[in-house]
Each structure stands twice: as C-alpha cells, then as structure tokens.
TIRO-2110 file (N, C-alpha, C; in Angstrom, 1 decimal):
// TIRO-2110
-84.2, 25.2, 86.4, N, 1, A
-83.8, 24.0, 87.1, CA, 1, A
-82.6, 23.4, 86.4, C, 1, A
-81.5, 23.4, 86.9, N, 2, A
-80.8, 22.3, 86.6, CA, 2, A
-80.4, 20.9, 86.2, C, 2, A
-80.4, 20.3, 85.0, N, 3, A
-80.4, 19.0, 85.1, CA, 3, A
-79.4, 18.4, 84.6, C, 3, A
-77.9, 19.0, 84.6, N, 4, A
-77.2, 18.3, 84.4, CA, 4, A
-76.3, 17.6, 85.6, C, 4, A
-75.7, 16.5, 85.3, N, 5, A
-75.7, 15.1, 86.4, CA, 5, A
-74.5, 16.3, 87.2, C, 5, A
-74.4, 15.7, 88.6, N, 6, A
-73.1, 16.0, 89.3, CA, 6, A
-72.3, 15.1, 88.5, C, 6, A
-71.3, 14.9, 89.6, N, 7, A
-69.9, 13.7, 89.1, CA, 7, A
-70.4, 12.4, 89.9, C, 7, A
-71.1, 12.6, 91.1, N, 8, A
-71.3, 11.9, 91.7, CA, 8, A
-72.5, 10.9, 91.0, C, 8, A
-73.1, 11.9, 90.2, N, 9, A
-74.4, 11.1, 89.9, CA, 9, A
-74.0, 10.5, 88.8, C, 9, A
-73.1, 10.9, 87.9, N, 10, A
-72.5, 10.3, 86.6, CA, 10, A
-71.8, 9.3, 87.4, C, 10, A
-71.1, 8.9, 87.8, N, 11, A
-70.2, 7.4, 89.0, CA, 11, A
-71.3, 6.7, 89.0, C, 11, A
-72.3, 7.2, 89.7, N, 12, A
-73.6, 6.6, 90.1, CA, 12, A
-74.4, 6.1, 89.0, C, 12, A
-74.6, 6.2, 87.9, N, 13, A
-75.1, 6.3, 86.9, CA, 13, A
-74.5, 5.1, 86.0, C, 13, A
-73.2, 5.0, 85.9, N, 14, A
-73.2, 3.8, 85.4, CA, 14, A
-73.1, 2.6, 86.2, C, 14, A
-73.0, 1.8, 85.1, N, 15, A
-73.1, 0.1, 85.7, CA, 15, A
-71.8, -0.5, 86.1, C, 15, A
-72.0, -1.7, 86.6, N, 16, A
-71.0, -2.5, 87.4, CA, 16, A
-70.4, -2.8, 86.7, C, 16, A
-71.0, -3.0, 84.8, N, 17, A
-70.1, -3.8, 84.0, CA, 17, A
-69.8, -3.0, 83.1, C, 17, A
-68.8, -3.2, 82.1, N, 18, A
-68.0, -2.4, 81.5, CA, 18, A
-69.1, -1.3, 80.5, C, 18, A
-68.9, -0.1, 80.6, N, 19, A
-69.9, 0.9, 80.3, CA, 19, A
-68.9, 1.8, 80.0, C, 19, A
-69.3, 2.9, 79.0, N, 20, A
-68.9, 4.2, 78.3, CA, 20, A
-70.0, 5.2, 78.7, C, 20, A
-70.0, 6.1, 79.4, N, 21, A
-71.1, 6.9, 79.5, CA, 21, A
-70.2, 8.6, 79.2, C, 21, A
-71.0, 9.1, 78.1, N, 22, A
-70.7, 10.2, 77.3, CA, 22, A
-71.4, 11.6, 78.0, C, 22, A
-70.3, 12.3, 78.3, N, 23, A
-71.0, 13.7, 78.8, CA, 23, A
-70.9, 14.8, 78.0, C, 23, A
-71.6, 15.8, 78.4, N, 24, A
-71.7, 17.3, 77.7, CA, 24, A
-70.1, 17.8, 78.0, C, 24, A
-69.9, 18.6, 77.1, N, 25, A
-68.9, 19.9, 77.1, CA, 25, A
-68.8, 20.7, 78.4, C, 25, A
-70.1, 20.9, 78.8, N, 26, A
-70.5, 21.6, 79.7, CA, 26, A
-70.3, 21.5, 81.3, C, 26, A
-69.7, 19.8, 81.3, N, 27, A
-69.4, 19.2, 82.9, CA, 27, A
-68.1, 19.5, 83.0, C, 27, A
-67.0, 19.6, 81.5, N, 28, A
-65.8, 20.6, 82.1, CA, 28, A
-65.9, 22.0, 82.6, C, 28, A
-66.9, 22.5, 82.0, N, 29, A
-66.7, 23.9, 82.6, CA, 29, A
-67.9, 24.3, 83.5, C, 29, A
-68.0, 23.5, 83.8, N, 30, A
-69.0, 24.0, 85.7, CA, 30, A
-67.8, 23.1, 86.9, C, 30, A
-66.8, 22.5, 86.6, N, 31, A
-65.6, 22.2, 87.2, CA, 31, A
-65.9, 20.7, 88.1, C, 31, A
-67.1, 20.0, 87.2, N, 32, A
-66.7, 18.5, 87.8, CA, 32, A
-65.6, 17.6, 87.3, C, 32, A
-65.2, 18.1, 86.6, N, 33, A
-64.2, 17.2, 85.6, CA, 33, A
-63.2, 16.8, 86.6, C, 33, A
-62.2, 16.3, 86.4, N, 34, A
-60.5, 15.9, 86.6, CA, 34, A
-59.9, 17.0, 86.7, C, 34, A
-58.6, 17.1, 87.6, N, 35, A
-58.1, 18.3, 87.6, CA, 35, A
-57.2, 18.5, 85.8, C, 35, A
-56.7, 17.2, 85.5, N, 36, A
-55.9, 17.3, 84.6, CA, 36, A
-56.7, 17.3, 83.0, C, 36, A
-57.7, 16.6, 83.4, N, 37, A
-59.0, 17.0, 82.0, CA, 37, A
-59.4, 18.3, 82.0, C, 37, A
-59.2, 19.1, 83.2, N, 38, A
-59.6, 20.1, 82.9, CA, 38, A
-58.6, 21.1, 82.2, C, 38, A
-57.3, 20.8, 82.7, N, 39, A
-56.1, 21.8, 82.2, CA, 39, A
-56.6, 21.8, 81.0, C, 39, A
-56.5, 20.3, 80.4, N, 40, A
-56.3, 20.0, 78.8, CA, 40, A
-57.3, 20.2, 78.1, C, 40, A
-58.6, 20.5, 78.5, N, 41, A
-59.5, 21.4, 78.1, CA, 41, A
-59.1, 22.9, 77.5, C, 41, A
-58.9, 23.4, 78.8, N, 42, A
-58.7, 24.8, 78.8, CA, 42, A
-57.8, 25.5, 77.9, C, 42, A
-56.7, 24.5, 77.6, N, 43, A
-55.4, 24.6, 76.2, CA, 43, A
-56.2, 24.3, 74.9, C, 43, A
-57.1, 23.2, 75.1, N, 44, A
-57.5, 23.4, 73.7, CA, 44, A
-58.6, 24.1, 73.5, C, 44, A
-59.6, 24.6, 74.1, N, 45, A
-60.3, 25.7, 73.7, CA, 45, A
-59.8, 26.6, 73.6, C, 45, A
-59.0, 27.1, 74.2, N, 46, A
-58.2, 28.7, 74.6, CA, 46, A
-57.3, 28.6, 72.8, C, 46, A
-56.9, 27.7, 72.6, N, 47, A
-56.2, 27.7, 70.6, CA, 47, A
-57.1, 27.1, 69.8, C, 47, A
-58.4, 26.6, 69.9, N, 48, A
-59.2, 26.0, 69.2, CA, 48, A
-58.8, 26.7, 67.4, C, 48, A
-59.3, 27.9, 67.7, N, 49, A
-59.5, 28.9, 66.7, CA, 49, A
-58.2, 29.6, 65.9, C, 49, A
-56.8, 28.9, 66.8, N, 50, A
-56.1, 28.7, 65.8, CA, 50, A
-54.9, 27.3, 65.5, C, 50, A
-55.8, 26.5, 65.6, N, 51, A
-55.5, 25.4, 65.2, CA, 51, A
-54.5, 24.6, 66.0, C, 51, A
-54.9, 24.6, 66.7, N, 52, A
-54.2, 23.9, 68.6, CA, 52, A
-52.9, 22.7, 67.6, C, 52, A
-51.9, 22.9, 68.3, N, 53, A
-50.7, 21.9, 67.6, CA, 53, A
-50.3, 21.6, 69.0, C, 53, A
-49.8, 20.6, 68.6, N, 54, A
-49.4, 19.7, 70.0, CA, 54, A
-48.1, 20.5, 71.0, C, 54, A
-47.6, 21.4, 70.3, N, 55, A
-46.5, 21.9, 71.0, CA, 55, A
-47.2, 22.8, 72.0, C, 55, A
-48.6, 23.1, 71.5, N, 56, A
-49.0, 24.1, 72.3, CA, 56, A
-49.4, 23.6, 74.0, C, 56, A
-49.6, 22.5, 74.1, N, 57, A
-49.6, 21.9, 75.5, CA, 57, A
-48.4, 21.9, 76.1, C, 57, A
-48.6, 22.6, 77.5, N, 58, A
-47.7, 22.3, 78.0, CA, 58, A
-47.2, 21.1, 78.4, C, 58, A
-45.7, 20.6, 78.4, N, 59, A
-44.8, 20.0, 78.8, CA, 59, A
-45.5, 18.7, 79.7, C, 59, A
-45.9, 18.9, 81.1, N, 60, A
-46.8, 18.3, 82.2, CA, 60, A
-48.0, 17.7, 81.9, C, 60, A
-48.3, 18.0, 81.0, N, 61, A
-49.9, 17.6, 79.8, CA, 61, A
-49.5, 16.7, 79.0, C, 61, A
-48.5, 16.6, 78.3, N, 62, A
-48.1, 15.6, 77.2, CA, 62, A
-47.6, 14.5, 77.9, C, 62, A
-47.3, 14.6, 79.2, N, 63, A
-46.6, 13.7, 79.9, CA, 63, A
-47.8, 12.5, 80.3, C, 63, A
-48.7, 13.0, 80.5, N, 64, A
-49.9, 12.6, 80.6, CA, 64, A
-50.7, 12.1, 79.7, C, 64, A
-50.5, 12.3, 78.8, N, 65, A
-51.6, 11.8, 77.5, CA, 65, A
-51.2, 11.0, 76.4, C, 65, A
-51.8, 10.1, 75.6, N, 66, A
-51.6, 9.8, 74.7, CA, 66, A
-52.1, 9.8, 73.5, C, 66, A
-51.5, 9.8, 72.5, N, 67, A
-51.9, 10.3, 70.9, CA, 67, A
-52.1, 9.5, 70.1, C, 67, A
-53.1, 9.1, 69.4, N, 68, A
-53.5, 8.1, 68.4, CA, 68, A
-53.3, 8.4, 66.8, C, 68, A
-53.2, 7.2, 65.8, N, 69, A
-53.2, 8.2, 64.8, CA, 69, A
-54.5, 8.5, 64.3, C, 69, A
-54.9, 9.7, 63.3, N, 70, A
-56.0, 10.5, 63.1, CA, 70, A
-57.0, 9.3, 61.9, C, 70, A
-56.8, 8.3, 62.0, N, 71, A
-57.5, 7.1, 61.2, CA, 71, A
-57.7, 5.7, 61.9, C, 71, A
-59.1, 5.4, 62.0, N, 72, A
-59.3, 3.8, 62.7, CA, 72, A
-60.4, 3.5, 62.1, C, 72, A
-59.9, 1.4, 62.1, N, 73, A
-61.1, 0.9, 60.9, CA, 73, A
-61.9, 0.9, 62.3, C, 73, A
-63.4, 1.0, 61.5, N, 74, A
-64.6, 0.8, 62.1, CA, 74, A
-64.7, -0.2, 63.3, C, 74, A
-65.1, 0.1, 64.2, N, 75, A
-65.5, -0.4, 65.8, CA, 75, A
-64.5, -0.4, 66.6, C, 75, A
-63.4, -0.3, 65.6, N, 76, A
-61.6, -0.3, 66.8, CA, 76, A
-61.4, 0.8, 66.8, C, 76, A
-60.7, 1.4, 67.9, N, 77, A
-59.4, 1.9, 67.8, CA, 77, A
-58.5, 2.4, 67.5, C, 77, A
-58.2, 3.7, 66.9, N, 78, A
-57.1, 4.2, 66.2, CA, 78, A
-55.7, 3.7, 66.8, C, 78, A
-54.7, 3.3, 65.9, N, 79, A
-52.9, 2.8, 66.8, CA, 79, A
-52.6, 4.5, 67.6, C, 79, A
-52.0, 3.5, 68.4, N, 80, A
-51.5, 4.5, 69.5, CA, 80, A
-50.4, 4.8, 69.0, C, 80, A
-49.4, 6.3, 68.8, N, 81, A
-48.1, 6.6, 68.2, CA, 81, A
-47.2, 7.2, 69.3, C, 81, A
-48.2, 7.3, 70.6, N, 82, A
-47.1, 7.8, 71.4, CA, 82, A
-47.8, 7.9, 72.7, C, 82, A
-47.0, 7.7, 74.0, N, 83, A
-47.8, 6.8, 75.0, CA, 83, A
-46.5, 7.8, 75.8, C, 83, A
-47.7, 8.8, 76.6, N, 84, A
-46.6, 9.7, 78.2, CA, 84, A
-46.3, 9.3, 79.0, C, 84, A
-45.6, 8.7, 79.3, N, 85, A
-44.7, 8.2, 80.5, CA, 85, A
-45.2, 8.3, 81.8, C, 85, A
-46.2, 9.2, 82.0, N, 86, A
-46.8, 9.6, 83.3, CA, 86, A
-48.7, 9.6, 82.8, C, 86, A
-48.9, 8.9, 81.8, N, 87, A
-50.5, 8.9, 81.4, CA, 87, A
-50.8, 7.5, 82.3, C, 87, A
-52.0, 7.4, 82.4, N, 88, A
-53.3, 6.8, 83.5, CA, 88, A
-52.8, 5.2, 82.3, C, 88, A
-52.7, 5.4, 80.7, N, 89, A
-52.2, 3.6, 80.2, CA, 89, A
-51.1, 3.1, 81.2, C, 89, A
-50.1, 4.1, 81.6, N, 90, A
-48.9, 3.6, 81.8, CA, 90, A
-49.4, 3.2, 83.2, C, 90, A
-50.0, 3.5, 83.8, N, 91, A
-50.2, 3.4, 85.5, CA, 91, A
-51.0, 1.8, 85.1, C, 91, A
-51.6, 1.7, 84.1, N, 92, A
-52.5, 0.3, 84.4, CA, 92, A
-51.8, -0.7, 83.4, C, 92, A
-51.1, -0.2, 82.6, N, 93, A
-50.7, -1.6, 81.7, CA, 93, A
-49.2, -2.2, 82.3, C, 93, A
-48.4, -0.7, 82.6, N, 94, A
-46.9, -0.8, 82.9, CA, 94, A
-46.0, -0.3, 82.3, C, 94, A
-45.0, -0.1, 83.1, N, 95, A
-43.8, 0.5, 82.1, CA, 95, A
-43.3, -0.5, 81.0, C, 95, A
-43.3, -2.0, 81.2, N, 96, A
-43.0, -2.8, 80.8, CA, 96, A
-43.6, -3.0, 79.2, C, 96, A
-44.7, -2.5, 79.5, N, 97, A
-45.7, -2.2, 78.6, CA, 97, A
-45.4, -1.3, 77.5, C, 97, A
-44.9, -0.2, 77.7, N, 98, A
-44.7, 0.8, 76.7, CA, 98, A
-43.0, 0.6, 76.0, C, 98, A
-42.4, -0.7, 77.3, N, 99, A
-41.0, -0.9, 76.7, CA, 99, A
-40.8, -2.1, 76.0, C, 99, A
-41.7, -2.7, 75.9, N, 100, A
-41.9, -4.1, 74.8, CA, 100, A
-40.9, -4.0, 74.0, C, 100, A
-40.7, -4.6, 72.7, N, 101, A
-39.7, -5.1, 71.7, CA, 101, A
-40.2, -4.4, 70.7, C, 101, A
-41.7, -4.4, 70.6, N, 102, A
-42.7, -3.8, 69.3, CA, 102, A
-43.1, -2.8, 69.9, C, 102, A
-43.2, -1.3, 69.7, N, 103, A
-44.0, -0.6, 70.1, CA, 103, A
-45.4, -0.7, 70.3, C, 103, A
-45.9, -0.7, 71.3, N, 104, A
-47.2, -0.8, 71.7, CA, 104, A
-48.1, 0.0, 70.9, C, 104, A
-49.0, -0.3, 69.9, N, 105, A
-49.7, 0.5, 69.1, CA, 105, A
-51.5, 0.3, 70.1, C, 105, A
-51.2, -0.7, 70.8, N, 106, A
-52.7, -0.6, 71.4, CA, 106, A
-52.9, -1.2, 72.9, C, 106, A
-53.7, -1.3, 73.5, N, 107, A
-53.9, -1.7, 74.7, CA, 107, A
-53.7, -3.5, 74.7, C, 107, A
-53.5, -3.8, 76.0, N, 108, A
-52.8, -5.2, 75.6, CA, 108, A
-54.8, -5.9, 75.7, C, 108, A
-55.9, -5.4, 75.7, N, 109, A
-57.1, -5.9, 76.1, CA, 109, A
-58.0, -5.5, 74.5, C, 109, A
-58.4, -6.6, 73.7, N, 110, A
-59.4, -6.3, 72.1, CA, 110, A
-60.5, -5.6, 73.1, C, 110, A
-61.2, -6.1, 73.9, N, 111, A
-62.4, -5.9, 74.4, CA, 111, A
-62.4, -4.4, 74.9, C, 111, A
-61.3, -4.2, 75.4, N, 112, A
-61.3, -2.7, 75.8, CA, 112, A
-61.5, -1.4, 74.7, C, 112, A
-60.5, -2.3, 74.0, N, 113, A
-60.3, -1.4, 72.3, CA, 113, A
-61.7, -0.8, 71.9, C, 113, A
-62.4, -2.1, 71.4, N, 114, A
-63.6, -1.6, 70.7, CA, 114, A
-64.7, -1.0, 72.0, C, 114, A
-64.5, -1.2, 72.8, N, 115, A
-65.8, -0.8, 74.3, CA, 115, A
-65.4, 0.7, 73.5, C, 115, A
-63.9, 1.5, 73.7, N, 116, A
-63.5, 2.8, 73.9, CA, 116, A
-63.4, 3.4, 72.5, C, 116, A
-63.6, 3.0, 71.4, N, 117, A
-63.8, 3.0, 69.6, CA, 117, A
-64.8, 4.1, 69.6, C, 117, A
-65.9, 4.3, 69.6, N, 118, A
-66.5, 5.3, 69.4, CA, 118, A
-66.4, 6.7, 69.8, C, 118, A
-65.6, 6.9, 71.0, N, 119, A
-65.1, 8.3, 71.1, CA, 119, A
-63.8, 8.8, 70.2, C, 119, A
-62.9, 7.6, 70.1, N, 120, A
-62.2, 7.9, 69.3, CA, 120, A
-62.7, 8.9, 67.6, C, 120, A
-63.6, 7.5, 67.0, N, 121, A
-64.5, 7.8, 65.6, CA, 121, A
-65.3, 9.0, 65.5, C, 121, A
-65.6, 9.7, 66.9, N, 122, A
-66.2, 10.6, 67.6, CA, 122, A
-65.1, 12.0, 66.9, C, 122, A
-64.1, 11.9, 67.7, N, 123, A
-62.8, 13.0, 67.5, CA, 123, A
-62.4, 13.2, 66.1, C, 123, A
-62.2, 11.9, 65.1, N, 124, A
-62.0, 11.6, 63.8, CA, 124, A
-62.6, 12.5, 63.0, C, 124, A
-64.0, 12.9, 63.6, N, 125, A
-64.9, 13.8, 62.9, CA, 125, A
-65.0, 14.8, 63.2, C, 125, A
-64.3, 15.0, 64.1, N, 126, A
-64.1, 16.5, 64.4, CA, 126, A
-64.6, 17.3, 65.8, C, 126, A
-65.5, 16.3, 66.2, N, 127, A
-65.9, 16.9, 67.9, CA, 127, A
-65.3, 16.3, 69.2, C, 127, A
-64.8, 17.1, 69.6, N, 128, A
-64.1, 16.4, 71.0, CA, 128, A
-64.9, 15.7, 71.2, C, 128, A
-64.6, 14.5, 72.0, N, 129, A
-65.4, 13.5, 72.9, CA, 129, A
-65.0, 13.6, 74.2, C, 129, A
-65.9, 13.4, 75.0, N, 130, A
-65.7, 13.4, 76.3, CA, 130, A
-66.2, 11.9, 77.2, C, 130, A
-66.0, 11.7, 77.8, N, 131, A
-66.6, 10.2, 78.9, CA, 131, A
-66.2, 10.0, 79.9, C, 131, A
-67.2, 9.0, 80.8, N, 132, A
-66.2, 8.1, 81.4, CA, 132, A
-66.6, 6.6, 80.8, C, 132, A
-65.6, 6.1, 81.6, N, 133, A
-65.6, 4.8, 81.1, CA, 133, A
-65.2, 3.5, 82.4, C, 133, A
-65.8, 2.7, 82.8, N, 134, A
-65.7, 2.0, 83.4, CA, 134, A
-65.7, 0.7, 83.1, C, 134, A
-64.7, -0.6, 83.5, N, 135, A
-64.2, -1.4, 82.9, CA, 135, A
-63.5, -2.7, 83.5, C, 135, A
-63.3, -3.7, 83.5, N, 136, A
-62.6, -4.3, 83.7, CA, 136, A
-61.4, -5.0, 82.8, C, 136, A
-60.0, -4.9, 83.0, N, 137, A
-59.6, -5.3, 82.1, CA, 137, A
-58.1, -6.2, 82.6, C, 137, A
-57.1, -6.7, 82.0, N, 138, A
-55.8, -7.0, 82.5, CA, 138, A
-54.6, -6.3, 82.0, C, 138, A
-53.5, -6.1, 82.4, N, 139, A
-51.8, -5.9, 82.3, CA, 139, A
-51.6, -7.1, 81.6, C, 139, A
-50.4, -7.2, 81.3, N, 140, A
-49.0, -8.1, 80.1, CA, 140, A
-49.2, -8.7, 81.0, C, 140, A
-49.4, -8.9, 82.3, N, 141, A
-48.8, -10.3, 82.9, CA, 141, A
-50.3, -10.9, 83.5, C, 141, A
-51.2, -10.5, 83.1, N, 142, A
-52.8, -10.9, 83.4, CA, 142, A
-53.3, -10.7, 84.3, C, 142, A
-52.6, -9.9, 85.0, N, 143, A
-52.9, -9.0, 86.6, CA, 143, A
-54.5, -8.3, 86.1, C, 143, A
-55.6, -8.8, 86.7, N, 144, A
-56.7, -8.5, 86.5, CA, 144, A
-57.2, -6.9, 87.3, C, 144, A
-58.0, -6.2, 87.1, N, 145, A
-57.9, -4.7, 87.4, CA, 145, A
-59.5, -4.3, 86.9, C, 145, A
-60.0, -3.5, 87.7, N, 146, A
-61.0, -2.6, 87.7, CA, 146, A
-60.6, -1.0, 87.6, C, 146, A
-61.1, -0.6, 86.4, N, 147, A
-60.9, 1.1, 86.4, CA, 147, A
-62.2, 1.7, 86.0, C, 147, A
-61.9, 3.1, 86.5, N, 148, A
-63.0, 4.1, 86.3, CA, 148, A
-62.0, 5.3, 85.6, C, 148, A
-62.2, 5.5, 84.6, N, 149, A
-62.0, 7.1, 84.3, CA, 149, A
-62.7, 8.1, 83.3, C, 149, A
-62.4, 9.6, 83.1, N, 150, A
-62.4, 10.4, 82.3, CA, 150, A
-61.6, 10.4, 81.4, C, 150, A
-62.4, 10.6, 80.2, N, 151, A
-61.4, 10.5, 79.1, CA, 151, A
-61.7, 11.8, 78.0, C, 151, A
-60.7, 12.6, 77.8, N, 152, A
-61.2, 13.8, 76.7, CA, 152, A
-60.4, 13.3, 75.4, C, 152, A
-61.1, 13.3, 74.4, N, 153, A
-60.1, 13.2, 73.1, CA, 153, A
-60.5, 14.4, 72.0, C, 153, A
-59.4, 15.0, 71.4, N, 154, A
-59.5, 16.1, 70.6, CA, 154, A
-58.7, 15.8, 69.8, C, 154, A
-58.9, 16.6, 68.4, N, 155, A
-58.1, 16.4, 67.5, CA, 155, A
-56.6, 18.0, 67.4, C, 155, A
-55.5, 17.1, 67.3, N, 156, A
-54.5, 18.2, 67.1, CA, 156, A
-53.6, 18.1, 66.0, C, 156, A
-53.1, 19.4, 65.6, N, 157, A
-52.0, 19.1, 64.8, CA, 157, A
-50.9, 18.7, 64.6, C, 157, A
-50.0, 18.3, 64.2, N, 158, A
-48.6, 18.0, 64.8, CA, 158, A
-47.9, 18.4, 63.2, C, 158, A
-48.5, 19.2, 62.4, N, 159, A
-47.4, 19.5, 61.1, CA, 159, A
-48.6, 20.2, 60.6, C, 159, A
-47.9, 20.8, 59.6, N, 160, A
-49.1, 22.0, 58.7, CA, 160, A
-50.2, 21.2, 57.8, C, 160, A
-49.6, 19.7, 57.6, N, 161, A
-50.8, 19.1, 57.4, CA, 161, A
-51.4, 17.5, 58.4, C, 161, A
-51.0, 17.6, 59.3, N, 162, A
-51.1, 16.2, 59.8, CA, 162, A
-51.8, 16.2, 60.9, C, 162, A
-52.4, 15.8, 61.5, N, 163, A
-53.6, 15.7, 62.5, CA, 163, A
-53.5, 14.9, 63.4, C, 163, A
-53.3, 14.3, 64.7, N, 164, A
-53.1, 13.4, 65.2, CA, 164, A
-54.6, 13.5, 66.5, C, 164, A
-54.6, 12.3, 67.1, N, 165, A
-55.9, 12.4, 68.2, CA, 165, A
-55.0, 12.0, 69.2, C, 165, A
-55.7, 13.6, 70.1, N, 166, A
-54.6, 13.5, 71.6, CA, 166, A
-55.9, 13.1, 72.8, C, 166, A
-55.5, 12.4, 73.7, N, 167, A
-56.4, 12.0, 74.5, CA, 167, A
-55.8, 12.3, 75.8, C, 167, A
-56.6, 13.0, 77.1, N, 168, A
-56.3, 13.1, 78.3, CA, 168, A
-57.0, 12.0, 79.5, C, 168, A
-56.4, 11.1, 79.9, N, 169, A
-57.5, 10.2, 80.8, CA, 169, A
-57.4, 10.8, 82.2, C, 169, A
-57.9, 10.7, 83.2, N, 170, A
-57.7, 10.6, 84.3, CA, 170, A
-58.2, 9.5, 85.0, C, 170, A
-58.2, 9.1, 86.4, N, 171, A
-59.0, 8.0, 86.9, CA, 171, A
-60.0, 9.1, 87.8, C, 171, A
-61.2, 8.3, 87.9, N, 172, A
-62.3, 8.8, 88.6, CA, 172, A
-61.6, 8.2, 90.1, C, 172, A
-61.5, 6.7, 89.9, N, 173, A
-61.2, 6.0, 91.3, CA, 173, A
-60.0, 5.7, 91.1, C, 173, A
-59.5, 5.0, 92.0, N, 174, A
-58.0, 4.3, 91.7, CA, 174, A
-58.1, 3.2, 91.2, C, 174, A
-56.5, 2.5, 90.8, N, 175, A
-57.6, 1.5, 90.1, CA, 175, A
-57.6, 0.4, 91.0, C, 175, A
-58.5, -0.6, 90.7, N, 176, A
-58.8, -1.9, 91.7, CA, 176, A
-58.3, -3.2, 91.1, C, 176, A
-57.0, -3.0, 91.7, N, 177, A
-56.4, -4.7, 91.7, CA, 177, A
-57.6, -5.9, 92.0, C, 177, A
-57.8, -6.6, 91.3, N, 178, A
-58.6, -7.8, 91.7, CA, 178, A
-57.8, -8.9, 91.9, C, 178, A
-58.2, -9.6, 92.6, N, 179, A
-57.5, -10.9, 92.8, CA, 179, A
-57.3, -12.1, 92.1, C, 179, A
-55.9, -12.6, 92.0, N, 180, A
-55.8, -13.8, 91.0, CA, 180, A
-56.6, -14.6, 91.0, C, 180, A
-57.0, -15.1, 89.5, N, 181, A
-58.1, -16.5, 89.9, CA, 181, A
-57.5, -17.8, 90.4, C, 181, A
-57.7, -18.4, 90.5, N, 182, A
-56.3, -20.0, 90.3, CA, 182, A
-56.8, -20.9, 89.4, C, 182, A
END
C-alpha cells in the first residue's frame, strides 16, 4: 500500500495559518513536485557525488533561485547574497525590493524569516530540505499577500572551499493579493 501524500493531499493537509509542512525526498521523484523543483533536484543529485558547484546549474535555474550564506544564528535565517531576478522572492516582494539602496539580505517580513529557519539549519547540516510552506505575509509597500509554495534547499559550492545554500521555490498557488485594510 502506498502511503505517501499526493500533492493534493499535502495542499490539503496544511492549515489556513502560516505552516511549514516537510516532505520526503521521495515526492520529487514520483513527480508531484514543481516543474522547476524538480529540474533543480535532478542537477543536484545527478553531481551530488561530485560536489555540485553552482556553475553547474543551468543558467534558467539560477535565474530562479536564491542563495543564502552557509551560516545562520539560531531560529533565523541565513542572509540572502544573491536573489534571481526571475525567483518566486522577486514575484512577491518586487523588483523594487531587490533594488533598494542596501542590498536586501532578507525578506522584508521577521515572522516569515524565522517560520522558514529550520529548513534552512536543516541544509547547514547537510540534508537537503524540502517543504511547503504556506503563509501570509507583506511587500515594501505593505501590500498584504497569501502564498503557497515548494521550497528545495541544498547546499552548494561556489569555490574549492566555500559553500553557499541554494534554494529553489516555486508557488503551489498563485499568489493571493488580499485586500487593503483601512
């Protein structure tokens, strides 16, 4: 018998309120995942064993993901060092967002930070993490928003000794503009 969840039943599965729900390895490769979690799966298992470096993603993948650095204090967040122009942050926070004055090292939301902290501290140690995550959160300009996504994070190289955490999100749903309060 089979018991591991569909995608539908994982959606189903979590709650209305902001929740992290952690899946098997195994829901990428029976092909419920994301089309683009799955690419970025299959790049880094396919170099696992020789030490996957960031160049090794293709081009269209990096555009999409963003990289953290390989260290975060406890319950937060590792800083963000580089944010793709076409990743699922930039679709919810803004371009505006990634063009600030200060480079954006984190999400403009604490509460989000630490919700999504454990998969990170997860990858730090060395095991991919996988999830989804569902959430409510806001944009720079307090534009309030409901998201659902998948999130892969693995650790990669980026120098013969440096390590960085690359993360693939996708959205399960789109995201849901909510309405201003007054």
């Amino acid at each position: 018998m089979d018991t591991d969840p569909s995608a539908a039943q994982v959606r189903d599965g979590i709650s209305a309120l902001n929740d992290v729900f952690t899946l098997n390895y195994d829901y990428l490769d029976k092909g419920l995942a994301q089309d683009q979690t799955t690419a970025f799966w299959k790049v880094y298992w396919e170099n696992r064993k020789d030490q996957l470096c960031l160049p090794d993603f293709p081009l269209q993948l990096r555009y999409r993901m963003t990289c953290s650095a390989f260290a975060a204090i406890d319950g937060l967040s590792p800083p963000l060092i580089a944010i793709g122009r076409k990743s699922f942050a930039v679709d919810c926070f803004g371009e505006d967002w990634i063009q600030s004055s200060a480079f954006p090292d984190k999400t403009p939301d604490e509460d989000l930070e630490r919700l999504v902290a454990p998969g990170y501290h997860a990858a730090i140690q060395g095991s991919p993490s996988l999830d989804i995550v569902q959430t409510s959160t806001s944009d720079l300009h307090g534009r309030a928003m409901r998201v659902m996504y998948e999130r892969l994070i693995v650790p990669v190289r980026v120098g013969k000794y440096k390590r960085v955490l690359c993360c693939m999100t996708a959205p399960v749903k789109p995201i849901e503009w909510l309405p201003m309060q007054a």
